[in-house]
KOLLUMDREN-334790 format. One record per atom (N, C-alpha, C): x, y, z; residue in three letters. Coordinates in steps of 0.2 Angstrom, whole numbers, padded with zeros to 4 digits, always signed. Layout:
<nodes>
XYZala ...
</nodes>
This chain:
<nodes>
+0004-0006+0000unk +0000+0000+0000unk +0004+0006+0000unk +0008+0005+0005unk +0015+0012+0005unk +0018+0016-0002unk +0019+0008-0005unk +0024+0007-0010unk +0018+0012-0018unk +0012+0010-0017unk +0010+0012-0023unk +0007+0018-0020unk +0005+0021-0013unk +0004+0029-0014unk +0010+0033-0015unk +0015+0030-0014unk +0022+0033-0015unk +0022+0033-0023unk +0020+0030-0027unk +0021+0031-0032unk +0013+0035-0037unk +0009+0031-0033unk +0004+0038-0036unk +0006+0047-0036unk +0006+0049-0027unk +0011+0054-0028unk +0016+0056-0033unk +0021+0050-0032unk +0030+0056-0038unk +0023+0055-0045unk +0020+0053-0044unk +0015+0053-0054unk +0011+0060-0055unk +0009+0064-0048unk +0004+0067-0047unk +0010+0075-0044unk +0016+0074-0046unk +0020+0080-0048unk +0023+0079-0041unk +0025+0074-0033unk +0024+0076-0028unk +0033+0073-0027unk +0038+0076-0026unk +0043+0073-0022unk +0043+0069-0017unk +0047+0064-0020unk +0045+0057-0015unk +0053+0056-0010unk +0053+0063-0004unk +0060+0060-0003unk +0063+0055+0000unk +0062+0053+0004unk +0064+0046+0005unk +0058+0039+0007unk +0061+0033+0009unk +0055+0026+0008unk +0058+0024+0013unk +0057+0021+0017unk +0058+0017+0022unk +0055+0009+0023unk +0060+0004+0023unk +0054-0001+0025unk +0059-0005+0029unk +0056-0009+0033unk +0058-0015+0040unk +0061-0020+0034unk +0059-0022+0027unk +0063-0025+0023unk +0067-0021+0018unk +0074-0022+0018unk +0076-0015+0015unk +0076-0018+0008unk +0077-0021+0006unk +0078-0024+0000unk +0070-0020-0004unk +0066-0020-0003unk +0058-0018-0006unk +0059-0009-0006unk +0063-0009+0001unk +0063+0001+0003unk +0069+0002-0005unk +0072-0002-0006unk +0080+0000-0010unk +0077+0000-0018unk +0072-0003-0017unk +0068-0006-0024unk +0063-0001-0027unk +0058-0001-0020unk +0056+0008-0022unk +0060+0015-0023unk +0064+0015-0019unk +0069+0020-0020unk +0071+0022-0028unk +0075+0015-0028unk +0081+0016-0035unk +0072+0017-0041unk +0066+0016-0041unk +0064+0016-0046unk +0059+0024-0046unk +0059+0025-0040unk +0053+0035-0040unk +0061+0039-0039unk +0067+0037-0037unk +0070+0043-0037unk +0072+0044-0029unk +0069+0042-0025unk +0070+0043-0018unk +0074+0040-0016unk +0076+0045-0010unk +0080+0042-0006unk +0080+0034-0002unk +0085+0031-0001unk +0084+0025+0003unk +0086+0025+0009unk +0078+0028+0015unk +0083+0028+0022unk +0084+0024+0025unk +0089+0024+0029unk +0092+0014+0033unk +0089+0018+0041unk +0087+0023+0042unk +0085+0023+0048unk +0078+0028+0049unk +0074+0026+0051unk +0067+0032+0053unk +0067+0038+0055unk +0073+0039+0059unk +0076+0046+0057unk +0077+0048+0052unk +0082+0045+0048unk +0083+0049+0040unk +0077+0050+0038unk +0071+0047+0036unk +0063+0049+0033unk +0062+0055+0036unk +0063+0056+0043unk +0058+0063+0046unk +0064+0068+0043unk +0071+0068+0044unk +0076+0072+0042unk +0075+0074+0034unk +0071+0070+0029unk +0071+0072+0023unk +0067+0074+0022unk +0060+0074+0025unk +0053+0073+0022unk +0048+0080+0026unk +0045+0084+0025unk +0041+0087+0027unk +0034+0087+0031unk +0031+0080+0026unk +0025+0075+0029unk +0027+0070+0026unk +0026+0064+0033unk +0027+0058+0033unk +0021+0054+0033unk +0021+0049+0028unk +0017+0045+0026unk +0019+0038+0031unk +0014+0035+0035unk +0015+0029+0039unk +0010+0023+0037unk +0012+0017+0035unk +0009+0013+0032unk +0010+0006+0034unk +0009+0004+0041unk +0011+0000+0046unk +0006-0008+0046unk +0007-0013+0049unk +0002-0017+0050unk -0001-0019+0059unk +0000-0017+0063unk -0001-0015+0069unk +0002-0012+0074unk -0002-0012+0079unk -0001-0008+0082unk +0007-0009+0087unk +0009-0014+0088unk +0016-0014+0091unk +0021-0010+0084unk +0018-0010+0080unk +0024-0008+0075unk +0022-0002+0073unk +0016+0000+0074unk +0016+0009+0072unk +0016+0010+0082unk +0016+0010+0086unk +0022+0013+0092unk +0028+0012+0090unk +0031+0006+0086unk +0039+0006+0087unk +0044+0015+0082unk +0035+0011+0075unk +0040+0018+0073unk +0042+0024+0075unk +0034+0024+0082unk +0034+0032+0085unk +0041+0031+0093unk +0043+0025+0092unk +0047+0027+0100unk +0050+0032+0102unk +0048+0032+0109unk +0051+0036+0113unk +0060+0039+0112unk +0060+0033+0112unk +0067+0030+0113unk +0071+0029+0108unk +0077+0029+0106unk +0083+0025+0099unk +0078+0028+0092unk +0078+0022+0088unk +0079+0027+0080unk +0070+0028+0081unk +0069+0032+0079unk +0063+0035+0079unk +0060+0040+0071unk +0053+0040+0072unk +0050+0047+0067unk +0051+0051+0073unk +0051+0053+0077unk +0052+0056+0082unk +0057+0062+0082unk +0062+0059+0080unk +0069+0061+0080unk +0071+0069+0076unk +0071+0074+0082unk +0070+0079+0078unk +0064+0083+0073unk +0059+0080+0076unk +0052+0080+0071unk +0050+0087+0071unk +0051+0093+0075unk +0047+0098+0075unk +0044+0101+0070unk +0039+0104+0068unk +0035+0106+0063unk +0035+0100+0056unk +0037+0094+0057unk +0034+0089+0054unk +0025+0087+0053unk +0024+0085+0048unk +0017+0081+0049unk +0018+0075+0049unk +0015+0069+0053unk +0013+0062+0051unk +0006+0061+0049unk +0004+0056+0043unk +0000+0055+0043unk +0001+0047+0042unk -0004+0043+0046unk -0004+0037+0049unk -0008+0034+0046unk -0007+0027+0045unk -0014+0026+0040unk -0017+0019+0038unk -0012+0015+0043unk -0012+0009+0047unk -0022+0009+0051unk -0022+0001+0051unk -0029+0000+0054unk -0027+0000+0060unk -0026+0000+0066unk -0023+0001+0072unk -0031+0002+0078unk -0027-0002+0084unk -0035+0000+0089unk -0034+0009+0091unk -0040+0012+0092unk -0042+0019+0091unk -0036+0023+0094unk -0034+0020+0101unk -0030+0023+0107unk -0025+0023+0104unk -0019+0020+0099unk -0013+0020+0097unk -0016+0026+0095unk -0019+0032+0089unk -0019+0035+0087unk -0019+0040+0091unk -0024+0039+0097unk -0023+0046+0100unk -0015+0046+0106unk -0013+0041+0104unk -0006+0040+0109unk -0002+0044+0101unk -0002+0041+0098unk +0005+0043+0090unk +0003+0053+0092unk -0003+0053+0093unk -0005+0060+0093unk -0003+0065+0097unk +0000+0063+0105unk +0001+0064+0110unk +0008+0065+0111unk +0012+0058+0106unk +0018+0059+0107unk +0021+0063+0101unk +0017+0064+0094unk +0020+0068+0090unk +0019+0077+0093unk +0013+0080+0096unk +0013+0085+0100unk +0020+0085+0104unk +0021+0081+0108unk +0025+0081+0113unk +0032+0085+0108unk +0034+0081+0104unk +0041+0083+0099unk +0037+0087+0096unk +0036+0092+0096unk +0032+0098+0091unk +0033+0097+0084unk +0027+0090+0083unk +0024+0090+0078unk +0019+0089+0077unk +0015+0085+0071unk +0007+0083+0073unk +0006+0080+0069unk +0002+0078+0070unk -0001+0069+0067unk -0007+0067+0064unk -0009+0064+0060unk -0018+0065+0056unk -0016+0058+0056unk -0024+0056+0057unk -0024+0047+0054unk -0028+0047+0050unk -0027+0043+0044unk -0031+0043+0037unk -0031+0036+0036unk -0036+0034+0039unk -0038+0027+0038unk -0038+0025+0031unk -0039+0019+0030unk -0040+0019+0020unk -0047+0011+0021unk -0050+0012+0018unk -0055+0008+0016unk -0058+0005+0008unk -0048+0004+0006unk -0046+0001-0001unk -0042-0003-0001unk -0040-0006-0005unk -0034-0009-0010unk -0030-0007-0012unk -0023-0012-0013unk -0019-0011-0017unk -0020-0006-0024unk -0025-0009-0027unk -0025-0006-0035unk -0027+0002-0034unk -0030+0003-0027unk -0035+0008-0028unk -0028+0014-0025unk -0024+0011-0021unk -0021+0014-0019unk -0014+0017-0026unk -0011+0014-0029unk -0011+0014-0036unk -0013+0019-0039unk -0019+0020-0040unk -0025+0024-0045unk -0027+0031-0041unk -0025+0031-0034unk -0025+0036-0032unk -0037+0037-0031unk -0037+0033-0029unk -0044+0030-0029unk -0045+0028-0018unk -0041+0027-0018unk -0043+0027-0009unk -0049+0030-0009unk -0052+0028-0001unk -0056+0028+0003unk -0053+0031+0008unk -0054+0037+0011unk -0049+0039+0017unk -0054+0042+0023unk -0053+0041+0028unk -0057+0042+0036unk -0051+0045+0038unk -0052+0051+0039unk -0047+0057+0042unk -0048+0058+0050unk -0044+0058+0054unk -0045+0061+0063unk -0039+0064+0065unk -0042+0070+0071unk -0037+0072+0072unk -0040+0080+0073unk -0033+0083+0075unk -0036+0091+0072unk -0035+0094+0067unk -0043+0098+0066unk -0045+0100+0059unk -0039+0103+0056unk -0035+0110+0058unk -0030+0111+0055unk -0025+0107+0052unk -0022+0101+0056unk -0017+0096+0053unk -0021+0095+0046unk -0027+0093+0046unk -0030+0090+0040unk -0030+0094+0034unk -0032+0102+0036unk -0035+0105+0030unk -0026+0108+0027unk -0021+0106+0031unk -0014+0107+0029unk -0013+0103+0024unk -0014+0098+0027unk -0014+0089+0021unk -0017+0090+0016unk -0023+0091+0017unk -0027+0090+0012unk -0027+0089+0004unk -0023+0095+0002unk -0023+0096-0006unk -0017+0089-0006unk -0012+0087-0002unk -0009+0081-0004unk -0014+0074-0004unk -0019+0074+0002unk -0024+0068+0002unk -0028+0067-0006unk -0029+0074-0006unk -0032+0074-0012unk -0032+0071-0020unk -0023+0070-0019unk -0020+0066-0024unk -0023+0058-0022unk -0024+0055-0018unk -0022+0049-0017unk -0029+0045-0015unk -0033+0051-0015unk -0043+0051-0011unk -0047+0053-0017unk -0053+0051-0019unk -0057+0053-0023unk -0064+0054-0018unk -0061+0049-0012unk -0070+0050-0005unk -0065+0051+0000unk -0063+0058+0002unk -0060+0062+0007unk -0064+0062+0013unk -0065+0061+0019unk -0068+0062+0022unk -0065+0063+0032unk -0068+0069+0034unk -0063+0073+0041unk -0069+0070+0044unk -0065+0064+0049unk -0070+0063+0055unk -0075+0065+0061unk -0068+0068+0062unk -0066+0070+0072unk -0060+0070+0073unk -0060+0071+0082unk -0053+0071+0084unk -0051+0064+0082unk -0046+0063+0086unk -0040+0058+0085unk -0044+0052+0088unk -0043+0048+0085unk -0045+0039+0087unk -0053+0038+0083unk -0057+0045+0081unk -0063+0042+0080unk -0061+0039+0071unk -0059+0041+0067unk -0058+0038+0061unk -0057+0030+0061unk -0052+0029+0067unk -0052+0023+0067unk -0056+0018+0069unk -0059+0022+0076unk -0066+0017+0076unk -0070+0016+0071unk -0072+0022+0066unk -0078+0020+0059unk -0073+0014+0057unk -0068+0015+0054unk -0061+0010+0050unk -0064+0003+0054unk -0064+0001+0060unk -0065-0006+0064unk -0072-0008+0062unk -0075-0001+0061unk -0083-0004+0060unk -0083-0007+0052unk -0081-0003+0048unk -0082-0005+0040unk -0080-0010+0040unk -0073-0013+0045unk -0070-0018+0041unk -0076-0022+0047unk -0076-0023+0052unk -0081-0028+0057unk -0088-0030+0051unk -0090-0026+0047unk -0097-0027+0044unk -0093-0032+0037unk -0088-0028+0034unk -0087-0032+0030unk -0084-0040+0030unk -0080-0040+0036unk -0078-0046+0038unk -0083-0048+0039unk -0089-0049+0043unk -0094-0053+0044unk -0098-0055+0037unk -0097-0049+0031unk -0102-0051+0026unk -0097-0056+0022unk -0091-0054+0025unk -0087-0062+0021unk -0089-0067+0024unk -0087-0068+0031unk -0087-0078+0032unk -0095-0077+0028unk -0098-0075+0031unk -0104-0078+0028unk -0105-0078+0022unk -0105-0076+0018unk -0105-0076+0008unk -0101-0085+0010unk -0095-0086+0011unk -0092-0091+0011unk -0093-0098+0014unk -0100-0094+0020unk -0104-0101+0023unk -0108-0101+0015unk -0112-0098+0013unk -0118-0097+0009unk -0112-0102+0004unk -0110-0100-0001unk -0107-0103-0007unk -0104-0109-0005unk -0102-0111+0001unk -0100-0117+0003unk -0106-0124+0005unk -0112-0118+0007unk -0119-0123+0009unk -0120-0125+0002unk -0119-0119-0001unk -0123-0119-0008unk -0119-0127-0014unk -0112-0126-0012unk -0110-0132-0015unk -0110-0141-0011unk -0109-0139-0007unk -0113-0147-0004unk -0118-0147-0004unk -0124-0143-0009unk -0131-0145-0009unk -0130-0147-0016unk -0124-0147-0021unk -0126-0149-0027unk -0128-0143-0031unk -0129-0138-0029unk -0131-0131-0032unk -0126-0128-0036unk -0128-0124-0043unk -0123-0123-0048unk -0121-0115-0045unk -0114-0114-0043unk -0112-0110-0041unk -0113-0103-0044unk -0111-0105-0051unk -0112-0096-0054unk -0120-0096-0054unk -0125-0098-0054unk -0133-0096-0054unk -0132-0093-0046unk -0130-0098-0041unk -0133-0095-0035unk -0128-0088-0035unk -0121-0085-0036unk -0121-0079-0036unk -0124-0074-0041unk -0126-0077-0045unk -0131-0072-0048unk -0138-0070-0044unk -0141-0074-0042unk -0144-0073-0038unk -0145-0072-0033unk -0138-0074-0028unk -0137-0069-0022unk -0137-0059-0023unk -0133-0058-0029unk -0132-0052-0033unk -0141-0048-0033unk -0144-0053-0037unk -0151-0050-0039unk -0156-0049-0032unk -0151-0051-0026unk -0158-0050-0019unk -0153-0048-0013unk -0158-0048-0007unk -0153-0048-0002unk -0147-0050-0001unk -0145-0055-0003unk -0139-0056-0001unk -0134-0054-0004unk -0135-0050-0008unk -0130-0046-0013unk -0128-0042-0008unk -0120-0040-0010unk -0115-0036-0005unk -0108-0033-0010unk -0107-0029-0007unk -0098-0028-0011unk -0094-0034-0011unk -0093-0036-0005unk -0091-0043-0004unk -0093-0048-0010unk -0097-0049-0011unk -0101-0054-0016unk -0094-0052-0024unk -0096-0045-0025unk -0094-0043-0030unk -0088-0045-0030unk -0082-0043-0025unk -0075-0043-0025unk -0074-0050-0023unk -0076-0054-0020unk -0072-0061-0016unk -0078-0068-0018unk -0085-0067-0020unk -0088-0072-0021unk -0084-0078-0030unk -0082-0075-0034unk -0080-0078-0039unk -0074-0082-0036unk -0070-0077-0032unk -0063-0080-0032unk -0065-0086-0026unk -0069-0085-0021unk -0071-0089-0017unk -0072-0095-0020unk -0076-0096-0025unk -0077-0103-0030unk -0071-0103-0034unk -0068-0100-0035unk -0063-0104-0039unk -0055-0104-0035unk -0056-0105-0028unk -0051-0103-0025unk -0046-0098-0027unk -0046-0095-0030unk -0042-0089-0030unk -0040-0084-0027unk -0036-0084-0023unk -0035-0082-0015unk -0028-0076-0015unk -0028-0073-0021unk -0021-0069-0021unk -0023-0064-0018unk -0018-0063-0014unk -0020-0057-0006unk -0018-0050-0010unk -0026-0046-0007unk -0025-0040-0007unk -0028-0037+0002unk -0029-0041+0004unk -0032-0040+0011unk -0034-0047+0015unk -0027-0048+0021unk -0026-0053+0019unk -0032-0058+0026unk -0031-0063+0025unk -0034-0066+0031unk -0031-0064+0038unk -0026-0065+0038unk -0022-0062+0047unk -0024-0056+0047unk -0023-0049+0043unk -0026-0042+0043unk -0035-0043+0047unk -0037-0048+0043unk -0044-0048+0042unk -0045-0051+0052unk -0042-0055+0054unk -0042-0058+0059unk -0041-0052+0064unk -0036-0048+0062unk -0033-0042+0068unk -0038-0039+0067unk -0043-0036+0063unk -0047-0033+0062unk -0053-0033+0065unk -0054-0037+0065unk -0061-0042+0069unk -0059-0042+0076unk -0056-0042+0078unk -0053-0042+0084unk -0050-0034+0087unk -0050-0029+0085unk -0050-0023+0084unk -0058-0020+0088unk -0062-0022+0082unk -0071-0022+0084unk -0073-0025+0090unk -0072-0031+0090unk -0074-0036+0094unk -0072-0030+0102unk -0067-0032+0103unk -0065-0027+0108unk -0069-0018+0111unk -0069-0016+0103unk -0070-0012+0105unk -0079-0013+0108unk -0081-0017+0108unk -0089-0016+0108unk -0089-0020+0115unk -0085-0025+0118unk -0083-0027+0124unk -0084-0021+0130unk -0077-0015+0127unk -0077-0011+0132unk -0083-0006+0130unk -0089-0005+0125unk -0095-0003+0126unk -0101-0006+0129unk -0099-0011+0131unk -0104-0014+0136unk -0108-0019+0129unk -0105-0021+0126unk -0111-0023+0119unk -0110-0031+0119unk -0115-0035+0118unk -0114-0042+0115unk -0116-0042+0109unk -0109-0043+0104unk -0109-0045+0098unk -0107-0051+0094unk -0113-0055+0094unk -0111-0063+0092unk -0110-0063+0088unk -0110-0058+0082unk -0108-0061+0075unk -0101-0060+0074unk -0099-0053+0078unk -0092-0052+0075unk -0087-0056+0079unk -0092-0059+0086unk -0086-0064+0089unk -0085-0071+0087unk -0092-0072+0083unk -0090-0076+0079unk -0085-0078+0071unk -0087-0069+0069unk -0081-0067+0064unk -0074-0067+0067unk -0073-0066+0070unk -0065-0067+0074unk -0063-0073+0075unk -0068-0077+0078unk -0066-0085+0079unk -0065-0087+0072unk -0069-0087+0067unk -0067-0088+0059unk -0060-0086+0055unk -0059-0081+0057unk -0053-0079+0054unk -0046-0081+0058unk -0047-0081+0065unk -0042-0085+0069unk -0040-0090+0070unk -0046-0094+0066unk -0044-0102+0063unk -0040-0100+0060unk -0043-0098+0052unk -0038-0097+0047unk -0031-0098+0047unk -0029-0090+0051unk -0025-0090+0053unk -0019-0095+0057unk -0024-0099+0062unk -0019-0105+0068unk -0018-0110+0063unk -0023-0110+0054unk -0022-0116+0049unk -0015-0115+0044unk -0011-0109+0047unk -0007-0106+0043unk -0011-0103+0034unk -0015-0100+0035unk -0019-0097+0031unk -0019-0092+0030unk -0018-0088+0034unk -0018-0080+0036unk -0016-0076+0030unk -0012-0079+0026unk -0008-0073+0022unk -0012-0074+0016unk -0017-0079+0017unk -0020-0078+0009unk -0026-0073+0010unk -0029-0070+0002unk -0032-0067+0004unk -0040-0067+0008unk -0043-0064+0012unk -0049-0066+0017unk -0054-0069+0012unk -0055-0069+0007unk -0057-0073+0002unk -0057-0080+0003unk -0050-0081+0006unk -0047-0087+0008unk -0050-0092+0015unk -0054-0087+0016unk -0060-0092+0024unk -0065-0096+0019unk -0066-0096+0014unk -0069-0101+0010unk -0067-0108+0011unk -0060-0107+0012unk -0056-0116+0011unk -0057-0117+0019unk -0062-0115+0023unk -0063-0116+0029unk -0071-0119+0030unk -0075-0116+0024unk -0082-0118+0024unk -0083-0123+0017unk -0080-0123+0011unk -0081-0127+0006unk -0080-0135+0009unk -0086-0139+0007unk -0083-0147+0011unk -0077-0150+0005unk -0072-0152+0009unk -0066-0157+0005unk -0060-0153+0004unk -0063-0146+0007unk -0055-0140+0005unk -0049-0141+0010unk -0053-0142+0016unk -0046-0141+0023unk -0050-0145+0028unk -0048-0150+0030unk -0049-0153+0035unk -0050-0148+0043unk 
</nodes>
């Protein structure tokens, strides 16, 4: 995701000064190909870069990039912007928020409720939090990368709506992939029942994006099962500490945490169908 808004940007006129990645070999690869710099430490990023773009997979690694402590975004940050854009639980965001303040800088979290390709196309889905000024600074750069821009609230509420979208859509996975898995141990022709499911209620974006690939197992990750599991689990939690019972999403968690313990995880969440199809996975 990192890798193509960095390149939608250098397309959209924007100097890309440096990449950083925990893999260097991917950060050296993006670098030598947009022209940017190759940082070997988190500090060089904040040292080159004006706003920094964070694009992490949870929450113990978007705190590491913010530490306290040793190599950091941190590092010398003052009058910097981060924008954070990892699915992360709400409080990491308003903690990134707390300690970017602290080093006199500031910080927006721009959830994303897209894809690879979309990221690319500069086609994102973006849930903005945080304070309005940081945002409306950013803005005309989000606008390269956003076609549905959208400024939440303070800090941590973006990423609540983010836990809900993906909580709703996880759920309309497994289930699409209980449906399409009932539907073929019944002997039922699969492409009729997802035209079908299409033409009624049970039609969903999910249907559109993962019911095909779901029958033909085709499971190239673009969003993967483990994301899908942390995700679920994100929600879940949060509706715990609302005082709320939610059997479906607890039961969405429990489904993709199989996945997962099947070593499954990294296919894409598409990929909970080899969980419900009879003869796929023991």
């Amino acid at each position: 995701m990192g890798a193509n808004m960095a390149r939608r940007l250098k397309d959209t006129g924007h100097t890309i000064a440096a990449v950083y990645d925990i893999h260097a070999p991917s950060a050296a690869a993006l670098a030598k190909e947009i022209g940017a710099l190759h940082a070997r430490t988190l500090a060089a990023v904040t040292a080159a870069a004006d706003v920094i773009f964070t694009v992490v997979s949870d929450d113990a690694a978007q705190l590491g990039v913010f530490a306290e402590a040793g190599d950091s975004l941190l590092a010398k940050a003052r009058g910097k912007v981060f924008v954070n854009c990892a699915t992360v639980t709400p409080r990491i965001h308003v903690e990134i928020e707390r300690r970017a303040r602290k080093a006199g800088a500031s910080s927006l979290e721009a959830c994303m409720a897209s894809s690879i390709p979309q990221a690319r196309a500069g086609t994102l889905y973006l849930m903005c939090a945080g304070r309005k000024t940081v945002f409306t600074r950013v803005e005309p750069v989000l606008k390269q990368l956003s076609t549905a821009l959208h400024y939440i609230g303070s800090a941590g509420s973006a990423a609540q709506v983010k836990a809900l979208v993906n909580m709703v859509m996880n759920i309309n996975t497994a289930a699409l992939a209980e449906g399409l898995g009932l539907g073929q141990a019944l002997g039922l022709d699969l492409d009729v029942l997802r035209e079908v499911f299409a033409q009624t209620g049970a039609n969903s974006q999910v249907l559109r994006t993962d019911g095909e690939d779901m029958q033909n197992r085709a499971h190239d990750c673009y969003f993967s099962g483990a994301h899908a599991a942390k995700d679920s689990g994100i929600a879940w939690v949060l509706g715990c500490e609302a005082g709320l019972h939610l059997p479906l999403s607890g039961a969405t968690k429990q489904q993709f945490d199989r996945m997962v313990a099947l070593g499954l995880g990294g296919l894409d969440k598409s990929g909970v169908a080899e969980l419900t199809f009879k003869g796929r996975h023991a």
